[in-house]
C-alpha positions, -999 to 999 in steps of 0.1 A, spaced: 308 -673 -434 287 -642 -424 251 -646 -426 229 -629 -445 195 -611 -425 175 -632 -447 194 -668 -438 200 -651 -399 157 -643 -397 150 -684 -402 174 -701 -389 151 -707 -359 120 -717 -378 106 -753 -370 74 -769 -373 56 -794 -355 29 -823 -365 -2 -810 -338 -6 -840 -319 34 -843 -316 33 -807 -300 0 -800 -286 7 -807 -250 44 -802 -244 40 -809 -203 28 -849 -214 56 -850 -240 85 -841 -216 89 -804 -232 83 -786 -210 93 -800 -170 64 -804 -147 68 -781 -115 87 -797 -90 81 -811 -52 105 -794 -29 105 -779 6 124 -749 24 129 -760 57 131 -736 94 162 -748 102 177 -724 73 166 -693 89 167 -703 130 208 -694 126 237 -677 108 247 -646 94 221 -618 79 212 -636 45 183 -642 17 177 -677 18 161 -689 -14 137 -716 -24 154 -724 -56 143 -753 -79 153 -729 -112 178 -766 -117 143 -790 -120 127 -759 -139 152 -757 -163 152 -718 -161 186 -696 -152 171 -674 -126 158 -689 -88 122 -696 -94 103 -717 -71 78 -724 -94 70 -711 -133 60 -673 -122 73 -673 -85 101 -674 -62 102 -680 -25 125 -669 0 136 -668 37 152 -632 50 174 -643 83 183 -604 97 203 -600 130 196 -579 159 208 -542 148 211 -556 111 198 -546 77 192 -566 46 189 -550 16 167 -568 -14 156 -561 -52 136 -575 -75 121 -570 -109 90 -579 -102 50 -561 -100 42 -577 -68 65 -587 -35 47 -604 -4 59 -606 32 51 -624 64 65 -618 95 80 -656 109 99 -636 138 107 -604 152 105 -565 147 120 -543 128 114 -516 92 111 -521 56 121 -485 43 114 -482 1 122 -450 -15 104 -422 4 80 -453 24 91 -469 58 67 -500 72 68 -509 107 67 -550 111 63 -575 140 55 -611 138 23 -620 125 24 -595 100 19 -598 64 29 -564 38 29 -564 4 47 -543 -22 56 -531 -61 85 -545 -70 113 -528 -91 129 -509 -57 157 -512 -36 142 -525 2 160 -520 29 145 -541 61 165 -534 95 156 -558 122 155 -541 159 152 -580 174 166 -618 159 141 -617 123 129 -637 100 101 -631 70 90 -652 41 94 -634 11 76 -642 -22 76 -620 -57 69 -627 -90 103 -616 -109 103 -655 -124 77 -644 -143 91 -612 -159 118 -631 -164 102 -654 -187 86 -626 -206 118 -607 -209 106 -573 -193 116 -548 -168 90 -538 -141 78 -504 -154 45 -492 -134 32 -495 -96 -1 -511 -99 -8 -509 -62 9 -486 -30 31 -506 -5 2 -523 23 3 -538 55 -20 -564 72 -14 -563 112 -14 -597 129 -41 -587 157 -66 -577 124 -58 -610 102 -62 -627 137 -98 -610 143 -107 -620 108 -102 -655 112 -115 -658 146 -144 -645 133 -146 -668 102 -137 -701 128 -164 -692 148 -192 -690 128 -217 -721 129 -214 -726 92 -180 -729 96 -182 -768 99 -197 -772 66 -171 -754 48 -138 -767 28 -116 -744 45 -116 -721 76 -92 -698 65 -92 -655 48 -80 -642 15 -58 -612 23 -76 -587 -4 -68 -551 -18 -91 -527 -30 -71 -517 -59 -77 -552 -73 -121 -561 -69 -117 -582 -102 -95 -603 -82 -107 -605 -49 -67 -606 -42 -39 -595 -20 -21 -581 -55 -27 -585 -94 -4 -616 -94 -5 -630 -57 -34 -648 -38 -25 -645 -3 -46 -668 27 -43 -669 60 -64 -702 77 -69 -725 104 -67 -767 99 -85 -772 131 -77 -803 154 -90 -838 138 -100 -820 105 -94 -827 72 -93 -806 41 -109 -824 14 -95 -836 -19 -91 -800 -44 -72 -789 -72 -63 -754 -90 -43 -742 -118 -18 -723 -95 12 -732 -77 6 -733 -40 33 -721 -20 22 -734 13 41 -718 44 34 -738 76 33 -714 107 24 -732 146 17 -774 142 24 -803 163 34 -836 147 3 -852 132 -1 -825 105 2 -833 68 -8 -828 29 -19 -856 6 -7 -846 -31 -17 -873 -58 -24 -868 -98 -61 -881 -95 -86 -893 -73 -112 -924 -79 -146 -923 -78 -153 -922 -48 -127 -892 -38 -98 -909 -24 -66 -897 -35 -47 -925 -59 -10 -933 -50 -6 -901 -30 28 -886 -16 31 -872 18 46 -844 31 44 -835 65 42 -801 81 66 -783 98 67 -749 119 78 -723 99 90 -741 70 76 -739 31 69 -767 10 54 -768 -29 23 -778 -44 22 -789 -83 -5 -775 -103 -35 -796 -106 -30 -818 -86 -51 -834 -59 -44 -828 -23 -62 -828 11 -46 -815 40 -50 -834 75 -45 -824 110 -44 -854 135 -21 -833 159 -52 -827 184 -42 -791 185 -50 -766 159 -27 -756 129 -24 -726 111 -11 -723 74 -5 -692 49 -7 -708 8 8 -680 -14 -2 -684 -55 -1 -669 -88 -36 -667 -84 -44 -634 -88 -31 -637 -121 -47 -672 -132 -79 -655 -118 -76 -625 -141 -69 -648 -171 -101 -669 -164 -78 -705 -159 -77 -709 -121 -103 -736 -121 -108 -741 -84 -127 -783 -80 -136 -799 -52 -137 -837 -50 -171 -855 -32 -158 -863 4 -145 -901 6 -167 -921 32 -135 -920 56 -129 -882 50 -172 -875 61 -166 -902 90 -135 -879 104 -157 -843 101 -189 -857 117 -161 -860 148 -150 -829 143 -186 -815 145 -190 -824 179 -160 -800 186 -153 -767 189 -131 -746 166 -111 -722 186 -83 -699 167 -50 -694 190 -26 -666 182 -2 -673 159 39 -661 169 
């Protein structure tokens, strides 16, 4: 029997007691974003190809998302090749993992190498044509349009590139300052004037580019965002602690390890605790990509700090004694 509008407009009406519905992520609602990793050996070999981190299965969604407002991908393109991308999204990010080649976008063409990072508005057909064997990490925020149901309608930003010798210059500048040792992290946030609220690379995306020197470690933090953490150059001996909570005294409770690897991706959960260790004795460089240019703008990110554990303090007063020296990065 046909419905009427009036029986069609609440047959999806429900209500819920408030405690019953109040946090849906510690009722098993909603599903908690997912561990997973994208590993090298995807992009080293095989045809031209995106190559996406997709855990859209664990996030119950029907489009790739790596996590609730992003997705993460590899672009393999071979010598004399071109790969052609879209998606509807307000921000795409790049980083250069290998090669040379162009990125042409309607009446715009962008030069790449390794090393380099470019951002741009999504919601355009991208053409990238690799001169040399290529790869680049690719990272937009279409899962998040997804979920709201829109199109990508307005260019909040023009299409930008960051050179490897200047992001290289930056950090070598940030490593070798003395009060470098007394910081959390030696690293730069990739920024755009279009965006001084945010202090980011776009409107959604937090872009940084650092150095886990040799014998460091990155004490216990936490954040509201999704951290996309690409690996670039590491020896074996470099690693992220990830655990729900800490004790009192800063140590990470029941914590899971993943271990770095050259040019591969991995995930970290929202809020939760993680540290990041290098006991490779050579230094390591990493690039964490988050919606946090977003979360900033909606006053949630909620960067914290845990007080360094009496192991984590023992490990930096070695590290004082050397020095940090940044190597390039190809």
């Amino acid at each position: 029997m046909t419905q009427s509008p009036a029986e069609k407009s609440s047959e999806d009406v429900e209500f819920f007691e408030y405690t019953k519905a109040a946090n849906p992520l510690a009722k098993g609602a909603i599903t908690p974003v997912s561990f997973g990793e994208l590993s090298h050996t995807l992009h080293e070999s095989g045809p031209s190809r995106v190559i996406p981190f997709d855990l859209s299965d664990k996030l119950k969604v029907e489009a790739p998302a790596t996590s609730p407002n992003l997705c993460a991908n590899f672009l393999r393109i071979q010598p004399g090749e071109s790969l052609n991308t879209r998606a509807n999204a307000t921000s795409e990010l790049y980083y250069v993992l290998r090669g040379t080649g162009t990125t042409e976008r309607k009446e715009e063409k962008l030069n790449w190498a390794v090393g380099d990072f470019f951002v741009l508005p999504g919601g355009q057909d991208c053409k990238h044509t690799a001169t040399s064997d290529s790869a680049l990490y690719w990272i937009n925020d279409q899962p998040l349009l997804e979920y709201l149901g829109v199109s990508v309608s307005m260019e909040k930003f023009t299409p930008t590139i960051y050179k490897a010798e200047d992001c290289l210059r930056e950090l070598k500048k940030v490593a070798e300052d003395p009060s470098a040792k007394d910081r959390n992290r030696v690293s730069v946030l990739l920024a755009n004037k279009k965006f001084r609220q945010t202090m980011t690379v776009t409107h959604t995306l937090w872009a940084m580019f650092g150095i886990l020197p040799e014998n460091a470690i990155q004490l216990p933090h936490r954040h509201n965002s999704v951290a996309l953490d690409l690996i670039l150059d590491c020896l074996p001996g470099c690693y992220t602690m990830v655990a729900k909570e800490i004790d009192d005294d800063g140590n990470l409770i029941q914590p899971i390890r993943q271990d770095w690897k050259p040019y591969s991706a991995f995930v970290t959960p929202p809020y939760y605790w993680h540290a990041h260790y290098n006991e490779s004795g050579a230094p390591a460089h990493l690039i964490p990509i988050q919606d946090a240019g977003l979360q900033t703008y909606m006053r949630t990110l909620d960067i914290e700090f845990a007080h360094p554990p009496k192991q984590a303090l023992e490990s930096k007063s070695k590290l004082e004694t050397k020095q940090m020296v940044v190597s390039g990065v190809g």
